[in-house]
C-alpha positions in Angstrom: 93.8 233.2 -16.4 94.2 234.4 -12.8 90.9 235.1 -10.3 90.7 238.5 -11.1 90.4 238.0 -14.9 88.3 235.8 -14.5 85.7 237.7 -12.6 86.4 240.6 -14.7 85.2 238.4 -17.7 82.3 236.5 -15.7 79.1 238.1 -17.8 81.5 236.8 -21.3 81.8 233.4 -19.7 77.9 232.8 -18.6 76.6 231.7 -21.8 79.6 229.2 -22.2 79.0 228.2 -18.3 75.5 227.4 -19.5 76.4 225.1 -22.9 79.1 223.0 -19.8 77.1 223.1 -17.1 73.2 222.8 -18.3 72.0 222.0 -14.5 73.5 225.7 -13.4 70.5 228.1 -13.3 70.4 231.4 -13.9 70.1 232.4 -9.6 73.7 230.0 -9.5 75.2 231.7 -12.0 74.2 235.2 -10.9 75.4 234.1 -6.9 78.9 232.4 -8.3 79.4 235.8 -9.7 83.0 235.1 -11.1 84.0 232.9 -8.0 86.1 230.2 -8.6 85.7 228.3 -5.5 81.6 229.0 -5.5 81.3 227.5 -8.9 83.3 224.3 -8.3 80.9 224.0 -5.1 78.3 224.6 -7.1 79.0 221.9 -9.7 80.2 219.8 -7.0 76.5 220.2 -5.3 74.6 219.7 -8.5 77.0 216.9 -10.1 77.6 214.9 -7.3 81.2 215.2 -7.9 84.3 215.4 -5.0 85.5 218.7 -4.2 88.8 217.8 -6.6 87.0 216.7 -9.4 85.0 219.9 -9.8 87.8 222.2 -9.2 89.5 220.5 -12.0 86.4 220.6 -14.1 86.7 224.3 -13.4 90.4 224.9 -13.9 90.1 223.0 -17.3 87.3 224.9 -18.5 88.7 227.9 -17.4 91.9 227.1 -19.0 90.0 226.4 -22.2 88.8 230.1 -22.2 
């Protein structure tokens, strides 16, 4: 799924983006708005992870879509 799917999809996606990422309020969710690179920084900022571990987190998941 490309970057513009994606965002074209994100309101489909929230409630699964909720049941991953529990920590991800509703203001994150409603900021990322679609944005790949937002929500890896996102999860990276409330996860604690590196920069490359939450992109993957986000590729995977988005793969899983």
């Amino acid at each position: 799924m490309n970057n513009d799917q994606f965002e074209g999809q994100w309101h489909q996606f929230k409630g699964k983006l909720r049941e991953k990422w529990g920590e991800l309020t509703d203001d994150d969710i409603d900021r990322i708005a679609g944005r790949r690179e937002q929500l890896a920084g996102e999860i990276q900022s409330r996860y604690g992870k590196s920069k490359e571990e939450a992109k993957r987190e986000v590729d995977d998941f988005i793969d899983s879509l």
